[in-house]
N, C-alpha and C positions, 0 to 999 in steps of 0.2 A: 460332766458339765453341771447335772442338777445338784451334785452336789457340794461345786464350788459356789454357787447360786448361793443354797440352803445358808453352806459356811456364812457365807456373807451378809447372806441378808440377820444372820443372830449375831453376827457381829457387831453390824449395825446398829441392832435391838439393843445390846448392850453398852453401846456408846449415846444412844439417847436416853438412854436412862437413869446412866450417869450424869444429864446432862440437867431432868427434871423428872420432878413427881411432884402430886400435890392434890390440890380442891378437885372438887367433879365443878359442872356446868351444865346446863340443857343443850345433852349431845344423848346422837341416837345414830348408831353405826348404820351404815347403807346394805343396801341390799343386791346379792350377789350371785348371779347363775352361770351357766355355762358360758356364755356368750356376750355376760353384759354385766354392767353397773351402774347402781345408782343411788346418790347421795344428798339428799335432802338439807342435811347441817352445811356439806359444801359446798353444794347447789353445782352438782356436775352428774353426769354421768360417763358411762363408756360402754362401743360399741364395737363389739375383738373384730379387728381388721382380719381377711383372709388370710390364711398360713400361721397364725397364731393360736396360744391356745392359753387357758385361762387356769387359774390355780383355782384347787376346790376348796368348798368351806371348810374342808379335814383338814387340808393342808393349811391354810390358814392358821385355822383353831392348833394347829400342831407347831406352828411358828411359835405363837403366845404362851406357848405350851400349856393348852387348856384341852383335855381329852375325851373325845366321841366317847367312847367307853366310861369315863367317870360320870359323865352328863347323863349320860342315859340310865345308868346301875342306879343314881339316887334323884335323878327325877332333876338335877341341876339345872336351873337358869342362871345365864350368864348375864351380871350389868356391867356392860362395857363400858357407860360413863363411869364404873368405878378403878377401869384398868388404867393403869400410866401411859402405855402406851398400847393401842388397837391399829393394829393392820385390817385395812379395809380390804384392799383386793392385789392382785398380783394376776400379770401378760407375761406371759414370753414368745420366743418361737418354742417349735419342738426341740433344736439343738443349747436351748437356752440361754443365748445370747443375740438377741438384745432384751432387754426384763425391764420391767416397770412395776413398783408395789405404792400402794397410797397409805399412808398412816397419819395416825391423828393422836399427839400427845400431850398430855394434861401437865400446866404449868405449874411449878411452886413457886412462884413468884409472876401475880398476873403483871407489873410493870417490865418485866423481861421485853424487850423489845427482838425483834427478828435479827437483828444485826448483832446483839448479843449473846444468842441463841445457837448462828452460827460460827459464831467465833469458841463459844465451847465445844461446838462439833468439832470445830478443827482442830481446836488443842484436843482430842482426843484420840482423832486419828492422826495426829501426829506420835501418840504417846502407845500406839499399836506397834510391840516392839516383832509381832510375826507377819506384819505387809508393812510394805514401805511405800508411803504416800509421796505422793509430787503432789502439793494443795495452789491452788492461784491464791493469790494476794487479793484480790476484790471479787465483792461478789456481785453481779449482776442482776437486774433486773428480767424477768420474762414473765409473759403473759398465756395463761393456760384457762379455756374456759372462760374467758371472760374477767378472769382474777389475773391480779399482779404478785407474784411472787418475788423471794429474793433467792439466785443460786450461790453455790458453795461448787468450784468443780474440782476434783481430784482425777490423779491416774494410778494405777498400782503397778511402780514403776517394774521394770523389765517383764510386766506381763501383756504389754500395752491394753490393759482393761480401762477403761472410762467409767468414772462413774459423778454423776450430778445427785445434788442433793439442794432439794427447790423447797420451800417453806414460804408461808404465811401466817400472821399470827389472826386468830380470829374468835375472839375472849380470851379466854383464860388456857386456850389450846395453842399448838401449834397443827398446822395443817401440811401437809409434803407428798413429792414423790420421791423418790430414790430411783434414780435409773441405771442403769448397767451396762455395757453394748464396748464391744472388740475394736479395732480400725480398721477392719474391713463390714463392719455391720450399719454402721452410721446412720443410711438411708434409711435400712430396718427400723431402726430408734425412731426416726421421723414417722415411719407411717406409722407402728404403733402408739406413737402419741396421735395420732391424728384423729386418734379412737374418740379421744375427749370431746367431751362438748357442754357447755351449760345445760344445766336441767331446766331451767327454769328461763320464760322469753317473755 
């Protein structure tokens, strides 16, 4: 399971990336423990609902493919407002589905609007010739934390996997979750979003 997760979420990596690169802005990645998150640029946090468990910073930093071992051998700091794309945090259960990851990616083009944003996600997982997407036609509005995002939902057909992809734009970034979850996990998905909550009151 982790590592149809893994697969996925670099697939993912690589179809937003495809999508944009470009300026930095005054962004400063959140901050991330065992049990919790919290993000000042997206003014949220989260707080792992029971039976969950949370991704570590290696693993993270191993997504981006940026490595504990090079960091430390020459003393590296990393500026995340320089990366295209940062993965803030990542939930799942222990079996791996249902999952949640947050990312925040820097736009080449600050007039890109949300709605264009993810119409090139979709032409790209349309154009994924080793998973075959079922994508909705409109995307919906939802509210997480306090923000309005816009979603994009897909299924990865005859795997009955689910997966949403929520955005906001907020400067020159885009702001998202990526969620994951079976059709028998559903409910799971609810509570560990329920983790979320504004930082700031």
């Amino acid at each position: 399971m982790k590592k149809i997760i893994f697969v996925s979420i670099m697939i993912c990596t690589a179809l937003l990336t495809l999508v944009n690169c470009g300026k930095t802005s005054a962004y400063e990645r959140g901050i991330l423990t065992e049990t919790s998150f919290e993000s000042k640029f997206l003014d949220i946090k989260f707080d792992l609902p029971q039976g969950f468990v949370m991704a570590t910073e290696e693993d993270m930093l191993q997504i981006m493919n940026i490595g504990l071992e090079t960091m430390d051998k020459n003393k590296m700091v990393v500026d995340f407002a320089k990366l295209t794309t940062v993965y803030e945090m990542m939930a799942s259960s222990p079996m791996g589905f249902p999952n949640v990851s947050v990312m925040v990616e820097r736009l080449i083009l600050s007039s890109l609007s949300t709605d264009q944003y993810l119409e090139a996600l979709k032409a790209n997982l349309l154009n994924v010739s080793a998973i075959d997407y079922e994508i909705s036609d409109k995307f919906i509005e939802v509210e997480i934390a306090g923000q309005t995002y816009k979603q994009l939902s897909a299924v990865l057909s005859g795997l009955n996997v689910f997966q949403n992809y929520i955005f906001r734009k907020q400067g020159n970034r885009m702001a998202g979750f990526i969620t994951t979850y079976t059709l028998d996990t559903g409910e799971e998905m609810d509570l560990l979003m329920s983790g979320f909550s504004k930082l700031t009151f």
